[in-house]
Backbone bond lengths (Angstrom), bond angles and torsions (degrees), N, CA, C in turn:
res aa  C-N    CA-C-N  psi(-1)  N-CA   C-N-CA  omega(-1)  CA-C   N-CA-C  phi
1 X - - - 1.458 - - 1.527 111.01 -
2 X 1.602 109.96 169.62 1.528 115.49 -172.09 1.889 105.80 -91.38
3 X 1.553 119.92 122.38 0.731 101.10 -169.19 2.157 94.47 -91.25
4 X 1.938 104.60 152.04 1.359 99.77 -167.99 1.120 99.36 -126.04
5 X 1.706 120.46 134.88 1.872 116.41 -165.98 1.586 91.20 -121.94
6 X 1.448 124.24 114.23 1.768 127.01 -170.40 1.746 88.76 -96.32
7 X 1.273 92.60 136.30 1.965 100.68 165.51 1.708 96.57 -126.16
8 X 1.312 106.23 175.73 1.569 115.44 165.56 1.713 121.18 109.18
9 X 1.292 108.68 -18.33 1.283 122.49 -160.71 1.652 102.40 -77.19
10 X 1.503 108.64 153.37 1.830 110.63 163.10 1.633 93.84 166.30
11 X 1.274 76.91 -145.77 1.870 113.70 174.30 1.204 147.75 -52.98
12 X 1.509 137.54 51.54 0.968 109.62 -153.03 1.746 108.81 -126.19
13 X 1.678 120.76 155.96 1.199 90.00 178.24 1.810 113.50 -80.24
14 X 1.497 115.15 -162.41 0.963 115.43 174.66 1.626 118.17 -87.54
15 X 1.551 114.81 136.80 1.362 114.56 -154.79 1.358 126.77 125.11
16 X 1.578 80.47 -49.67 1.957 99.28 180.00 1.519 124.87 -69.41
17 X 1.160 128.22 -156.93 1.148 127.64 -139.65 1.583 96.12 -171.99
18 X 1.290 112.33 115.62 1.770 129.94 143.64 1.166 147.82 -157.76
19 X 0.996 135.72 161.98 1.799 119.37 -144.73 1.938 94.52 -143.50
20 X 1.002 83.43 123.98 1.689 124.00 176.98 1.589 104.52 -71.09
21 X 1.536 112.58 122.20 1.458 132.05 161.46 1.421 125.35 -83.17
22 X 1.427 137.52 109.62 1.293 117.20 169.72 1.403 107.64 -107.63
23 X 1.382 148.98 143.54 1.190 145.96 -176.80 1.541 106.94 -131.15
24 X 1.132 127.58 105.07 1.237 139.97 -167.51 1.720 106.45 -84.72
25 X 1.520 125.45 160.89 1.397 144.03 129.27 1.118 127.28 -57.56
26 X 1.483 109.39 162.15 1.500 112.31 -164.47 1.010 130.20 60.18
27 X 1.728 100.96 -176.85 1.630 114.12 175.78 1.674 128.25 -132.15
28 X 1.066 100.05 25.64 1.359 114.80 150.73 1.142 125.85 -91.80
29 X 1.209 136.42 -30.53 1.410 152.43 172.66 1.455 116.42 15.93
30 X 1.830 106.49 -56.88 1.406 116.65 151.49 1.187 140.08 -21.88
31 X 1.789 106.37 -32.57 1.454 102.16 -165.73 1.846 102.29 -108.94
32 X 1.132 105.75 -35.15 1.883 95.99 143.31 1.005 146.29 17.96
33 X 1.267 127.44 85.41 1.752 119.39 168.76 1.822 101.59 -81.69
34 X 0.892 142.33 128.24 1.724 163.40 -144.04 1.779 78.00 -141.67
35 X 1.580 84.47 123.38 1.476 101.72 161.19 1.915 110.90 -136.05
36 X 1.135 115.04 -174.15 1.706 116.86 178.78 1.635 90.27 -150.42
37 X 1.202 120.97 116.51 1.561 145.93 142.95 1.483 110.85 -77.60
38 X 1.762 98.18 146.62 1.502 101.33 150.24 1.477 112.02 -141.42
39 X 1.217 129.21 -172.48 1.209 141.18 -156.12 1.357 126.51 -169.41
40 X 1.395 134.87 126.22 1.558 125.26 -173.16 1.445 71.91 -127.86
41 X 2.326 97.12 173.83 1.148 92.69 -166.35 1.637 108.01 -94.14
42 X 1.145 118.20 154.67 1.362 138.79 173.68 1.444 110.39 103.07
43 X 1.484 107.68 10.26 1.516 94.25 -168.48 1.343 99.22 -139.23
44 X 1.438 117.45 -177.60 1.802 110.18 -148.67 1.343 98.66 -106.05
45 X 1.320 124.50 164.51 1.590 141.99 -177.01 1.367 105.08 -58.69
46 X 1.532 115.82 104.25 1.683 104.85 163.18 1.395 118.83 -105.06
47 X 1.561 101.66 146.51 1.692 109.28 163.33 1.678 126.47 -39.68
48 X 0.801 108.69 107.76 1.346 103.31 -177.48 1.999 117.21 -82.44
49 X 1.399 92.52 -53.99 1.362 123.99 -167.31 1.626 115.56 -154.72
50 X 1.483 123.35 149.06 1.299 122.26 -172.08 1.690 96.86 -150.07
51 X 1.543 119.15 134.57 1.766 100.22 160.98 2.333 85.39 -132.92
52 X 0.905 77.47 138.48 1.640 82.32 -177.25 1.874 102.17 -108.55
53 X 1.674 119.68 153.49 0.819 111.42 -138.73 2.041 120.95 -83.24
54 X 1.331 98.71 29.95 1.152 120.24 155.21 1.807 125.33 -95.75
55 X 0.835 105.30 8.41 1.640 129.78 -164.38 1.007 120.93 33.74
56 X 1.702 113.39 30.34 1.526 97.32 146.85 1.863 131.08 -74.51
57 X 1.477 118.52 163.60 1.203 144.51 -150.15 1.611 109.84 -95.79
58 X 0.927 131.13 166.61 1.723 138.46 151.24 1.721 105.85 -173.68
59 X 0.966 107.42 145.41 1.773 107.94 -161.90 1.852 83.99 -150.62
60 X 1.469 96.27 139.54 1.621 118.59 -172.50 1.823 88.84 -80.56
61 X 1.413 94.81 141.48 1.556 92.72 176.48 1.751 128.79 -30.42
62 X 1.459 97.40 -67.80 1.276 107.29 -162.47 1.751 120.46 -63.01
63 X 1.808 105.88 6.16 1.185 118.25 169.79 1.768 125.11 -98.71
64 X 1.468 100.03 -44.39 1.557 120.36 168.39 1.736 100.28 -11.18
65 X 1.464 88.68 137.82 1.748 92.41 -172.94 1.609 134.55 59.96
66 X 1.270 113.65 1.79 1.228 137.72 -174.35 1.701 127.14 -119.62
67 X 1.366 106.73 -36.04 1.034 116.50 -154.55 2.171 88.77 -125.95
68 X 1.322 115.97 164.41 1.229 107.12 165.51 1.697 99.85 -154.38
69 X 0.957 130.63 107.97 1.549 128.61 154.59 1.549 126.81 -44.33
70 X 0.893 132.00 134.56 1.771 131.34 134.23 1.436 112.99 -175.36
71 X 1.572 89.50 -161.58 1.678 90.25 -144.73 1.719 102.48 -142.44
72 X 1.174 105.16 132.48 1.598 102.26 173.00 1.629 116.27 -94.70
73 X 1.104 133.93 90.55 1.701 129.05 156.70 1.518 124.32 -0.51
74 X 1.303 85.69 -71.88 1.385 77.51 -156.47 2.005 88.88 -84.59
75 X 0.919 161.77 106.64 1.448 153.78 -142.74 1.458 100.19 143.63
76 X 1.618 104.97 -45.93 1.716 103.71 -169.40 1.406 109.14 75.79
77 X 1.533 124.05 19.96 1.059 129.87 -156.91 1.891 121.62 -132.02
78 X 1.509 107.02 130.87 1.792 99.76 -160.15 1.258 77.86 -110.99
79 X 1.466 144.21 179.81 1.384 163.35 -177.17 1.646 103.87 -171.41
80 X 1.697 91.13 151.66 1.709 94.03 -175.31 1.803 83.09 -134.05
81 X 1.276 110.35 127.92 1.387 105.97 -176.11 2.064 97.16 -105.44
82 X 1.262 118.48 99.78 1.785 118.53 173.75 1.366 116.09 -90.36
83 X 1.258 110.43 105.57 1.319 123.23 156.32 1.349 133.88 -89.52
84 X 1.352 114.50 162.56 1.664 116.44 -179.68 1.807 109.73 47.99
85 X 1.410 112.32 36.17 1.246 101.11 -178.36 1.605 129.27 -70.92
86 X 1.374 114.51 153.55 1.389 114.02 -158.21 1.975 93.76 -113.01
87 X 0.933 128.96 -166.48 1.610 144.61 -173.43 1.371 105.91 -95.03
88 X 1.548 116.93 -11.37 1.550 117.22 -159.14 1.578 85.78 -106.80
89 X 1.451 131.83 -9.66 1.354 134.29 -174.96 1.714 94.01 -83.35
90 X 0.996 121.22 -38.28 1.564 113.77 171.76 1.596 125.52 -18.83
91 X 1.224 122.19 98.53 1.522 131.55 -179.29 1.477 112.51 -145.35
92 X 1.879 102.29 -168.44 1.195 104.09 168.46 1.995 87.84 -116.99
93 X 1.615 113.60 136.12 1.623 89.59 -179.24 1.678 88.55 -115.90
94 X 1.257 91.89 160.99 1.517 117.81 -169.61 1.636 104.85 -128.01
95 X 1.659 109.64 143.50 1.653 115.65 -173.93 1.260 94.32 -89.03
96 X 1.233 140.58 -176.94 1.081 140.97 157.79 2.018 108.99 -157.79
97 X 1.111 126.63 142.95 1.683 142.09 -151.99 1.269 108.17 -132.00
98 X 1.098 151.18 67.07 2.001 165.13 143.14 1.582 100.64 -41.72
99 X 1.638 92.76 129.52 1.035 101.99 166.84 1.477 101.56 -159.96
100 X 1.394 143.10 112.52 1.270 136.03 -138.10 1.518 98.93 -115.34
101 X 1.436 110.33 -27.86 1.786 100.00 -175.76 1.642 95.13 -88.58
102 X 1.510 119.62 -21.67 1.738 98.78 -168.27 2.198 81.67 -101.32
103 X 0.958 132.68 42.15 1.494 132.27 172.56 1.688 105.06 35.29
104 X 1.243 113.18 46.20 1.802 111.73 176.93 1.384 107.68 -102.17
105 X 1.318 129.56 122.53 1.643 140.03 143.79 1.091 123.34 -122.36
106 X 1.161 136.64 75.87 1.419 154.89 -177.02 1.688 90.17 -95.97
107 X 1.860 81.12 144.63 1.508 112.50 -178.53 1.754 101.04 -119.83
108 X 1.319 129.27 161.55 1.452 145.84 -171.56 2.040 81.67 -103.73
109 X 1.157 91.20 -177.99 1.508 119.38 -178.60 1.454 118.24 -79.63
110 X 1.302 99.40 -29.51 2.089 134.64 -177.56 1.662 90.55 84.91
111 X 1.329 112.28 161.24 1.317 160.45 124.04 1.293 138.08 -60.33
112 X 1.563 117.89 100.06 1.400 105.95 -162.59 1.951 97.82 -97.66
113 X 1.623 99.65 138.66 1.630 113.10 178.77 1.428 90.17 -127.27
114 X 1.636 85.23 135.87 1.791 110.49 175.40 1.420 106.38 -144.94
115 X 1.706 92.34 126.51 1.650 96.77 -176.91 1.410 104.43 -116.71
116 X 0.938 109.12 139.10 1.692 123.14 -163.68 2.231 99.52 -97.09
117 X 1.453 102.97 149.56 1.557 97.23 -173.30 1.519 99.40 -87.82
């Protein structure tokens, strides 16, 4: 499996702005669909953001216009850039690495983001 190391996460108030590191294993990396989950507790893992390894996009509603995915190649590297964040963005977010013909779904450790009102 892909091992996934998330940086970026903390404090922020509401309004602000910070952008999430994922740094992947291996060397396929390229062929990758890179997604960003989050999660509060008691409740289930949502999609946040996805760029698959053609770099197209899909963003969960309540982010659209807010949020922007991508990914550097040669870096091994996915980023979630959050803007204008609100208190309801409050989670733990998690990277996540698909790869369906080599059977890879590896998860990161998560990143916990807290936006203050």
């Amino acid at each position: 499996q892909v091992q996934l190391v998330e940086s970026g996460g903390g404090l922020v108030q509401a309004g602000g702005s910070l952008r999430l590191s994922c740094e992947a294993s291996g060397t396929i990396f390229s062929t990758y669909t890179m997604g960003w989950y989050r999660q509060v507790p008691g409740k289930q893992r949502d999609l946040v953001a996805l760029i698959n390894s053609s770099g197209s996009t899909n963003y969960a509603d309540s982010v659209k216009g807010r949020f922007t995915i991508s990914r550097d190649n040669a870096k091994n590297t996915v980023y979630l850039q959050m803007n204008s964040l609100k208190p309801e963005d409050t989670a733990v977010y998690y990277c996540n690495a698909r790869n369906t013909f080599w059977k890879i779904n590896s998860w990161g450790q998560g990143t916990q983001v807290t936006v203050s009102s």
